[in-house]
VOBA-1610 file (N, C-alpha, C; in pm, whole numbers, padded with zeros to 5 digits, always signed):
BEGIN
Unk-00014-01656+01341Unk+00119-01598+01319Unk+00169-01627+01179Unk+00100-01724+01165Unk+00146-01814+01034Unk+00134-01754+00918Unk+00010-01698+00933Unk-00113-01644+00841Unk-00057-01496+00820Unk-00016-01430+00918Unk+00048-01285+00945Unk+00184-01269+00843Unk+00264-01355+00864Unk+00374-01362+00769Unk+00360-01353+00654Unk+00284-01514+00623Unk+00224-01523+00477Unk+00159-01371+00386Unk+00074-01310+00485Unk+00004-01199+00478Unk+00098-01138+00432Unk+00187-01045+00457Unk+00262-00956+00471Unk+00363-01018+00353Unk+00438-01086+00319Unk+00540-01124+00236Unk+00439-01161+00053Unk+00301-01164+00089Unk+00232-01123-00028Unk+00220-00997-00104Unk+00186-00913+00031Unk+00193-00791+00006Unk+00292-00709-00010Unk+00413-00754-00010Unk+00565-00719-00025Unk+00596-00758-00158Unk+00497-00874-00240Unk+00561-00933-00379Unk+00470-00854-00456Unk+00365-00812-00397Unk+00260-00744-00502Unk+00257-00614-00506Unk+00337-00558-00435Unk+00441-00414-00408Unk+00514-00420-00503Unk+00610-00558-00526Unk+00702-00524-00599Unk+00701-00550-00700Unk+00554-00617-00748Unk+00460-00658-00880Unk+00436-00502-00946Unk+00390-00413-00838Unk+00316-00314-00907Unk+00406-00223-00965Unk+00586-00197-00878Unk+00674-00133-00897Unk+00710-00180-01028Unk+00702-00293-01078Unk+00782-00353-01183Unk+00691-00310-01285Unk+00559-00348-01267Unk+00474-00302-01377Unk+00473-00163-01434Unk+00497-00078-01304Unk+00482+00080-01349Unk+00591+00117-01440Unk+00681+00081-01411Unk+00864+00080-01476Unk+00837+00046-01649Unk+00767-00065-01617Unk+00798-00153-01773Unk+00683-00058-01859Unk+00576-00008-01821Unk+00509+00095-01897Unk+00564+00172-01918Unk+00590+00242-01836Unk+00703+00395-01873Unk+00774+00384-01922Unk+00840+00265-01932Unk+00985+00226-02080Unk+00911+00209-02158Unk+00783+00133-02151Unk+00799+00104-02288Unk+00736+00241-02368Unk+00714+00338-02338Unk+00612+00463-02390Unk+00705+00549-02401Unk+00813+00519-02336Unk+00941+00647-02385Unk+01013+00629-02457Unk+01053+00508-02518Unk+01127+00381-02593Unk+01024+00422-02735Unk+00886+00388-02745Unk+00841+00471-02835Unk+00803+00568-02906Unk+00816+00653-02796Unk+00809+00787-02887Unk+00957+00857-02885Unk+01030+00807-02838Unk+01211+00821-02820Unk+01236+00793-03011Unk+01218+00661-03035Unk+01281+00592-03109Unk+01171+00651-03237Unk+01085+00636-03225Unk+00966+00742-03373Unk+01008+00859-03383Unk+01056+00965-03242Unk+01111+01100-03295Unk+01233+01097-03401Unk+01316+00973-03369Unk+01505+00974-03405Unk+01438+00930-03563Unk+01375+00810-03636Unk+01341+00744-03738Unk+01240+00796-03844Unk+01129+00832-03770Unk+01030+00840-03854Unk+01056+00948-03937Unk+01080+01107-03922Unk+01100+01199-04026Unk+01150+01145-04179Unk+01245+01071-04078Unk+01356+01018-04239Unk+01309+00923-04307Unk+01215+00812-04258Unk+01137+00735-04310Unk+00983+00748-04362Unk+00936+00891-04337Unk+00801+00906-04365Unk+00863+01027-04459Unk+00951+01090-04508Unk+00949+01199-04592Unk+00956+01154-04715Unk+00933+01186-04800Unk+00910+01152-04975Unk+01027+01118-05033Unk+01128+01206-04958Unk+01280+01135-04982Unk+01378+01004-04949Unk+01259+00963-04861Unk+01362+00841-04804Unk+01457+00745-04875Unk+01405+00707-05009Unk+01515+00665-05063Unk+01679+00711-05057Unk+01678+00810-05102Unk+01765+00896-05074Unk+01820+00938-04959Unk+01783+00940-04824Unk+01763+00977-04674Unk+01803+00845-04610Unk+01720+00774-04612Unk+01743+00640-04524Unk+01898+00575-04505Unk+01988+00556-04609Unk+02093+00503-04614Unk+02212+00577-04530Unk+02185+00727-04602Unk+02283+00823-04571Unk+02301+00854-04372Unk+02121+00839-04318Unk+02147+00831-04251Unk+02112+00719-04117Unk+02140+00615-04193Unk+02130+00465-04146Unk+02162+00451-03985Unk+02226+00542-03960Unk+02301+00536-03789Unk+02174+00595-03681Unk+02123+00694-03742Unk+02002+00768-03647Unk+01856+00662-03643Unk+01862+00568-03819Unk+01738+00547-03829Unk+01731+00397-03744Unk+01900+00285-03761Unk+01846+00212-03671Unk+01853+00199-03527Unk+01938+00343-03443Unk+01927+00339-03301Unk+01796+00335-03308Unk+01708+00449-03360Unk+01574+00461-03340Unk+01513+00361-03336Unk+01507+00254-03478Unk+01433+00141-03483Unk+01483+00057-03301Unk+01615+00034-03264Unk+01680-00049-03238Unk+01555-00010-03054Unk+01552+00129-03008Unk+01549+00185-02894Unk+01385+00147-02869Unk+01275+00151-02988Unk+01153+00140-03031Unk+01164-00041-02974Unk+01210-00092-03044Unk+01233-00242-03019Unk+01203-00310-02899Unk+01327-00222-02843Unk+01361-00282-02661Unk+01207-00262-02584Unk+01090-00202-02650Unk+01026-00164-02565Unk+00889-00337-02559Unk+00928-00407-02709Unk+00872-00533-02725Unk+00873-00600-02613Unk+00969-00624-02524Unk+00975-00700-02461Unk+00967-00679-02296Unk+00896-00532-02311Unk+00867-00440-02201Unk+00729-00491-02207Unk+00680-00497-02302Unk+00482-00506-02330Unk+00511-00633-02294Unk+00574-00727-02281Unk+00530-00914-02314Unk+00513-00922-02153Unk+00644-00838-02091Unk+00704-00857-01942Unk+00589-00826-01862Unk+00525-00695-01845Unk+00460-00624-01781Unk+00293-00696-01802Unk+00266-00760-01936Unk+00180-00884-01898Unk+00210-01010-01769Unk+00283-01041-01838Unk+00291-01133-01752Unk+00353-01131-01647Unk+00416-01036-01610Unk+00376-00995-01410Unk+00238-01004-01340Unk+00164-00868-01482Unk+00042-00902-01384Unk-00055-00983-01371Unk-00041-01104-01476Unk-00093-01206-01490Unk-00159-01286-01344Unk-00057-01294-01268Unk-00116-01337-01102Unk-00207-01273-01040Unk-00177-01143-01082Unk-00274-01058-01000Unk-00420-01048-01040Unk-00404-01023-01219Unk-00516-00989-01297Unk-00605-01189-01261Unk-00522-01257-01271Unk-00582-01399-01239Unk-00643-01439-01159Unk-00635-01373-00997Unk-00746-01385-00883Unk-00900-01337-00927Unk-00916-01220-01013Unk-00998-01156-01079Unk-01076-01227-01173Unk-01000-01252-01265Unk-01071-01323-01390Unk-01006-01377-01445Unk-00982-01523-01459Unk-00830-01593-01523Unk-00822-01578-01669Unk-00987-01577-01737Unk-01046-01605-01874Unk-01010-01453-01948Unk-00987-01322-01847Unk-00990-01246-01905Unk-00799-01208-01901Unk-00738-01253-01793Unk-00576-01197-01736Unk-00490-01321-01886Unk-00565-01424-01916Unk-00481-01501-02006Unk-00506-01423-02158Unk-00616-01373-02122Unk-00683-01279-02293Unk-00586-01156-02304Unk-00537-01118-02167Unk-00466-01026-02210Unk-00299-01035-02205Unk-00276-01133-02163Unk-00132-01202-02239Unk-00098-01226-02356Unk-00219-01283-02440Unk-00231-01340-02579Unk-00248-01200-02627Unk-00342-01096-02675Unk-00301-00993-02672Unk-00156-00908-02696Unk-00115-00914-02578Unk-00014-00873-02580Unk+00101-00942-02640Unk+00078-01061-02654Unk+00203-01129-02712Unk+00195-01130-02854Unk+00034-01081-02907Unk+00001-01030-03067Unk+00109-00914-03048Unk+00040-00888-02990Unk+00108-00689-03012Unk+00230-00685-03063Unk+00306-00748-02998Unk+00450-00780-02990Unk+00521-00855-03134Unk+00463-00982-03157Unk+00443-01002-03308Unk+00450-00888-03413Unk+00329-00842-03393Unk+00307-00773-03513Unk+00403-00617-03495Unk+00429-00560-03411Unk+00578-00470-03374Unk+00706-00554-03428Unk+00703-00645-03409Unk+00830-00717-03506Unk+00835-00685-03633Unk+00770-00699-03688Unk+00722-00754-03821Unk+00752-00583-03904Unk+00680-00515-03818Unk+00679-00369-03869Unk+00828-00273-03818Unk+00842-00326-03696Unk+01031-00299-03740Unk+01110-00346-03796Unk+01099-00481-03824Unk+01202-00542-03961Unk+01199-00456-04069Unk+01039-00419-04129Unk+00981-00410-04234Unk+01078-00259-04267Unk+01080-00202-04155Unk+01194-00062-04112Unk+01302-00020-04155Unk+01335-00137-04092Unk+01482-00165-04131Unk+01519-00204-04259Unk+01438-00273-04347Unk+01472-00326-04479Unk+01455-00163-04568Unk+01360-00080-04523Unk+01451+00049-04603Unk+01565+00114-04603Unk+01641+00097-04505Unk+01786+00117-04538Unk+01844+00055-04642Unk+01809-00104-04614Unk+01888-00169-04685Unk+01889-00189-04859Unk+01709-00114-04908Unk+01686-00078-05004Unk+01746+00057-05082Unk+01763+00163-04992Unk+01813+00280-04984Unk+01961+00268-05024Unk+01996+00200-04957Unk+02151+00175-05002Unk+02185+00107-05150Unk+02065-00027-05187Unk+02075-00024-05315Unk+02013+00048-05444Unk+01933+00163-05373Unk+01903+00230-05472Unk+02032+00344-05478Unk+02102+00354-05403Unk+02208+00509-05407Unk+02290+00429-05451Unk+02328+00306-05469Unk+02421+00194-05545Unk+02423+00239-05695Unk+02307+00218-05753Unk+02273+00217-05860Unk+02256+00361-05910Unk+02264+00473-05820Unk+02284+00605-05878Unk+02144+00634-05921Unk+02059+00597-05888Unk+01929+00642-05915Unk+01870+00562-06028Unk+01846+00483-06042Unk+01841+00375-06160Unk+01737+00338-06133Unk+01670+00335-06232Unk+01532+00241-06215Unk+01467+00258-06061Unk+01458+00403-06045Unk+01351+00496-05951Unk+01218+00381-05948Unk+01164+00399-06009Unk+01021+00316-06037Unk+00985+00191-05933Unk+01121+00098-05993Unk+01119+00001-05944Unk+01131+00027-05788Unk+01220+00082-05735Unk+01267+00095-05565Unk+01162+00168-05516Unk+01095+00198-05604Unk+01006+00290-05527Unk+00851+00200-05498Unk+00860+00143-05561Unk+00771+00053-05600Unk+00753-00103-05482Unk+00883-00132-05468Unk+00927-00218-05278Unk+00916-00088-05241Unk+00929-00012-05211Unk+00923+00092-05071Unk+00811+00131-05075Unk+00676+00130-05146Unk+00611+00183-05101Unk+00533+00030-05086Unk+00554-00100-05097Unk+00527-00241-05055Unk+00558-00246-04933Unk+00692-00205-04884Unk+00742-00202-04738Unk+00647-00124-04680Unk+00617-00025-04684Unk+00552+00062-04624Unk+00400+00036-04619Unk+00360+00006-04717Unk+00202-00078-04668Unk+00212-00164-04581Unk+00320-00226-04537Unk+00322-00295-04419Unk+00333-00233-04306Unk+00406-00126-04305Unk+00363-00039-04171Unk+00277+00061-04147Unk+00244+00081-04254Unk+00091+00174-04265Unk-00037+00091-04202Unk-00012-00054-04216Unk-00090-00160-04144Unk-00075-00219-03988Unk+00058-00238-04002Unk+00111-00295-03847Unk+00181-00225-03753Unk+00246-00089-03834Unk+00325-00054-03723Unk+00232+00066-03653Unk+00297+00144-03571Unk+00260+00207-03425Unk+00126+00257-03487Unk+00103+00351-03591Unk-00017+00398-03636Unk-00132+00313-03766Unk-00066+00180-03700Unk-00158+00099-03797Unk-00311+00067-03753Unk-00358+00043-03858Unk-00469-00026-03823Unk-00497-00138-03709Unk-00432-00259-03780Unk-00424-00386-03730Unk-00326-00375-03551Unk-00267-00269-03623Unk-00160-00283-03444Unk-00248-00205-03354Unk-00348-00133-03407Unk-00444-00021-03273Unk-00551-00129-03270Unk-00578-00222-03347Unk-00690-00360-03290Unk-00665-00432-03180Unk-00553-00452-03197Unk-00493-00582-03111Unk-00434-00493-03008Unk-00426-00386-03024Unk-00337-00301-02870Unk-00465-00256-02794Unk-00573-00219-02846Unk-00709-00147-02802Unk-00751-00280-02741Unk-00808-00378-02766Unk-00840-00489-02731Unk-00809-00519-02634Unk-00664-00530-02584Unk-00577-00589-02490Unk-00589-00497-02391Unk-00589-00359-02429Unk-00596-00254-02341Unk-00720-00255-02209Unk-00885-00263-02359Unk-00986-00297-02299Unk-01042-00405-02213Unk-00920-00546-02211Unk-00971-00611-02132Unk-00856-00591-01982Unk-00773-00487-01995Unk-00644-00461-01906Unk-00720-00358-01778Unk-00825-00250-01845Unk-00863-00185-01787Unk-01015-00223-01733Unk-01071-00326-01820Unk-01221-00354-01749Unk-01176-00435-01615Unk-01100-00535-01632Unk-01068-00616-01475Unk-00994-00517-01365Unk-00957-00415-01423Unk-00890-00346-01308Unk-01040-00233-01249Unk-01131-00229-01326Unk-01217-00177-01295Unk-01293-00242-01190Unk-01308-00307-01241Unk-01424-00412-01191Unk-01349-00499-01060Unk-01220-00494-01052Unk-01154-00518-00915Unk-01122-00421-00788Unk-01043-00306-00862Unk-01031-00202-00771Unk-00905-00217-00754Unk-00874-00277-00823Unk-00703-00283-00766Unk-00626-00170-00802Unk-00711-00060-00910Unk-00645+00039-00891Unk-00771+00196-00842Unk-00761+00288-00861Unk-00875+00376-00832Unk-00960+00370-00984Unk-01100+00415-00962Unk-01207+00361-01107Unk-01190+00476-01256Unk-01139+00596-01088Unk-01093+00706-01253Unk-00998+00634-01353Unk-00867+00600-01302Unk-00759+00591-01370Unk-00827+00490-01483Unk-00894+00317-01427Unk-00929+00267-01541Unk-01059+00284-01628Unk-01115+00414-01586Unk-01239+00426-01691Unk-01165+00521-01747Unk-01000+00616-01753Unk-00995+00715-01836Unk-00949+00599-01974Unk-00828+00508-01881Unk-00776+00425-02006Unk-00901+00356-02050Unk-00978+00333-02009Unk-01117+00232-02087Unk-01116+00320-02187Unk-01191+00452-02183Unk-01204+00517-02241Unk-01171+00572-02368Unk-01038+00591-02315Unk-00893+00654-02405Unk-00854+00537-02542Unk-00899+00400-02449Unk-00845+00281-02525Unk-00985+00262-02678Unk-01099+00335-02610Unk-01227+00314-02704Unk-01189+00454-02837Unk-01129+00573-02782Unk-01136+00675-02838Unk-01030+00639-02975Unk-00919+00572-02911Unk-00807+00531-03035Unk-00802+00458-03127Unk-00917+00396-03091Unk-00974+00229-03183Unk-01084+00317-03277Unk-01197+00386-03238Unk-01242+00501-03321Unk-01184+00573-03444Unk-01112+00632-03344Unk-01035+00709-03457Unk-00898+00656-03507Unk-00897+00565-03526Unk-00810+00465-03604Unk-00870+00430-03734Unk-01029+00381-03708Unk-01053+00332-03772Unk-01134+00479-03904Unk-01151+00542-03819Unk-01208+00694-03924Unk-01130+00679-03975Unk-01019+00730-03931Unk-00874+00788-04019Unk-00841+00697-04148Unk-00849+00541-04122Unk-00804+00442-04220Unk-00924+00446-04365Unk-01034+00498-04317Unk-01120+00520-04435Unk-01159+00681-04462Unk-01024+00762-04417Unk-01046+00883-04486Unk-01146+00988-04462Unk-01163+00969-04356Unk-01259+01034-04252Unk-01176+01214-04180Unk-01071+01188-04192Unk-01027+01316-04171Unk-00903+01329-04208Unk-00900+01376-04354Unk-00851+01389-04494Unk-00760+01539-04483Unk-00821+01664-04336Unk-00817+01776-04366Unk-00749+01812-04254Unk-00736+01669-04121Unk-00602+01664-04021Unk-00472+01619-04058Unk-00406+01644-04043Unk-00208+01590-04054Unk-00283+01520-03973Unk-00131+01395-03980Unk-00068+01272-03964Unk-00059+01331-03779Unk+00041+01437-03792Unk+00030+01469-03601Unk-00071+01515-03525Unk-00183+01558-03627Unk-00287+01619-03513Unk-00349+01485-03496Unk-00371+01366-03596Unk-00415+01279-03566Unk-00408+01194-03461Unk-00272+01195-03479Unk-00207+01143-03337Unk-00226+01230-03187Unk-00190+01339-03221Unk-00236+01439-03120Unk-00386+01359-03033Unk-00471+01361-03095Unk-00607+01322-03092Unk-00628+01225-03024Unk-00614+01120-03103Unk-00651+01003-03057Unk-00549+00913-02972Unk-00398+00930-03000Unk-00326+00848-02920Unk-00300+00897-02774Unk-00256+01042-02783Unk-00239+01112-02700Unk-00302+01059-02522Unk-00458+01080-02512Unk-00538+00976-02403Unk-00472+00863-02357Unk-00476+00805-02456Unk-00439+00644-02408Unk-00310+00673-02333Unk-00188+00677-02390Unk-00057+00746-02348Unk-00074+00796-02236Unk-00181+00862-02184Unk-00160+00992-02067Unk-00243+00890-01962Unk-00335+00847-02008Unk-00423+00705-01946Unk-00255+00620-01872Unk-00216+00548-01959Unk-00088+00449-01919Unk+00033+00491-01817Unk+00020+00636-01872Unk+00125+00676-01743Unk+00065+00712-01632Unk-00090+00747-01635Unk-00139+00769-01493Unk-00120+00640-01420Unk-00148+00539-01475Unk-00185+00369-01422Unk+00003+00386-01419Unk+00096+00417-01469Unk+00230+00372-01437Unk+00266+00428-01252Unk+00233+00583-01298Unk+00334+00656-01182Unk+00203+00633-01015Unk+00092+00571-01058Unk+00007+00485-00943Unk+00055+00370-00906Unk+00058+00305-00989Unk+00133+00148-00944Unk+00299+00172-00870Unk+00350+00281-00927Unk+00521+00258-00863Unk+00473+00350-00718Unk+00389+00438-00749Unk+00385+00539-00615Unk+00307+00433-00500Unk+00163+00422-00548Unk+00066+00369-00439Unk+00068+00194-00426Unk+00087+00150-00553Unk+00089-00016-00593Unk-00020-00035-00612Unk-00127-00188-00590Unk-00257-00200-00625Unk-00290-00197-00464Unk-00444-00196-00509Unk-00529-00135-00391Unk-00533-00293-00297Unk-00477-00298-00142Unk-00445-00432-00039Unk-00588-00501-00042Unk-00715-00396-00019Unk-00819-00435+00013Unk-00879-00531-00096Unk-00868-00478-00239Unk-00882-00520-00340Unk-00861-00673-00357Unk-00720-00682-00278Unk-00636-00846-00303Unk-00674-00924-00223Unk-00738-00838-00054Unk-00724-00962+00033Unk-00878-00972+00006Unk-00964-00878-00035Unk-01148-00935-00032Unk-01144-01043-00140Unk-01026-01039-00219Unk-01033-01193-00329Unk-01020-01268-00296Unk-00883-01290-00184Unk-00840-01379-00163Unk-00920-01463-00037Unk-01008-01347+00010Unk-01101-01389+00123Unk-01214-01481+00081Unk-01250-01446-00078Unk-01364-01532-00106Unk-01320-01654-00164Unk-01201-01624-00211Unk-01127-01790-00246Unk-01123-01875-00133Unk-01065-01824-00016Unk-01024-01889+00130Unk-01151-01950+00157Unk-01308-01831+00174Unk-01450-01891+00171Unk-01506-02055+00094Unk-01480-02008-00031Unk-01528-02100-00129Unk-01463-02236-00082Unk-01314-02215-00076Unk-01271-02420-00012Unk-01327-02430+00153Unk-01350-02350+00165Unk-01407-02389+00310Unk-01550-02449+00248
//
């Protein structure tokens, strides 16, 4: 009877493990491309000096909305940390650390964001003065997010990585169905690829959006399949209790 309860009030927390997890993906993927639609034009156009200040109100909701989603990625680790931990502890802690890179280096590249306003404003101070120079930090600022932020190099390492060890244990457990984590396996191999073409000029003759189109696109469509599964179906029962059956085995 004992065992029945226990049973059941597990499977009620890992219900409400999976609900939470699905949630915190879907924020955080709408939060980013929410907050890149409102910012980025004004910060990736040739004018930004000029642009950024004037319209400082659009660029840091955007930054501000992009943000909130940091602490969506840290959360949604470490929920499933328990779960991913019956599985493989060596691999569920790899993907905390991971993720808590990710998160880092998203800091770093929204500050970096934000300090063009604050450049913008002293270049429209100065009435256009010594162009050279402001242009010269802004395009310093911006090698920093050409590196770390959403379409960086270094941020599709450490997000691909985390991804790949997010989707091999869910594979290799079943806790969710094998399509969903061989598309994100997949999706997560295709973006790290073509990340890395793109950064050495490999396709010189795509825009900036088809690129994205391309390669991010998968992963994205990967994450929300694994979201609207986890809030609809949760993880797979059989999955949890054949673990927990061989743990129960082993101290026996």
């Amino acid at each position: 009877m004992i065992n029945r309860i226990e049973k059941g009030e597990n499977m009620n927390s890992n219900r409400k493990t999976a609900i939470i997890v699905g949630v915190l993906f879907i924020f955080a993927i709408v939060m980013l491309f929410i907050g890149e639609s409102l910012y980025k034009p004004i910060l990736d156009s040739p004018d930004y000096l000029d642009n950024a200040y004037p319209n400082r109100i659009v660029v840091i909701i955007g930054i501000l909305l992009e943000f909130t989603g940091i602490p969506a990625v840290v959360l949604l680790a470490v929920f499933l940390f328990p779960i991913l931990k019956k599985h493989n502890e060596a691999l569920a802690l790899g993907y905390v650390a991971f993720r808590l890179f990710e998160a880092a280096i998203l800091s770093v590249a929204y500050i970096s964001n934000l300090s063009l306003v604050n450049l913008s404003q002293n270049y429209l101070n100065k009435g256009g003065a010594d162009a050279s120079y402001f242009q010269y930090i802004g395009s310093s600022i911006q090698s920093v997010n050409h590196w770390a932020g959403t379409q960086g190099l270094i941020y599709h390492i450490v997000f691909c990585l985390g991804s790949l060890i997010l989707y091999s244990v869910l594979y290799k457990s079943k806790l969710v169905p094998r399509f969903i984590s061989a598309s994100g396996f997949v999706a997560a191999i295709a973006l790290l690829t073509g990340s890395v073409l793109a950064n050495i000029d490999m396709f010189t003759e795509i825009s900036e959006l088809g690129l994205e189109l391309i390669f991010a696109l998968p992963i994205a469509v990967a994450e929300m399949m694994l979201a609207i599964w986890l809030i609809v179906k949760g993880f797979n029962p059989s999955a949890i209790d054949s673990e927990s059956a061989k743990k129960d085995t082993n101290k026996v």
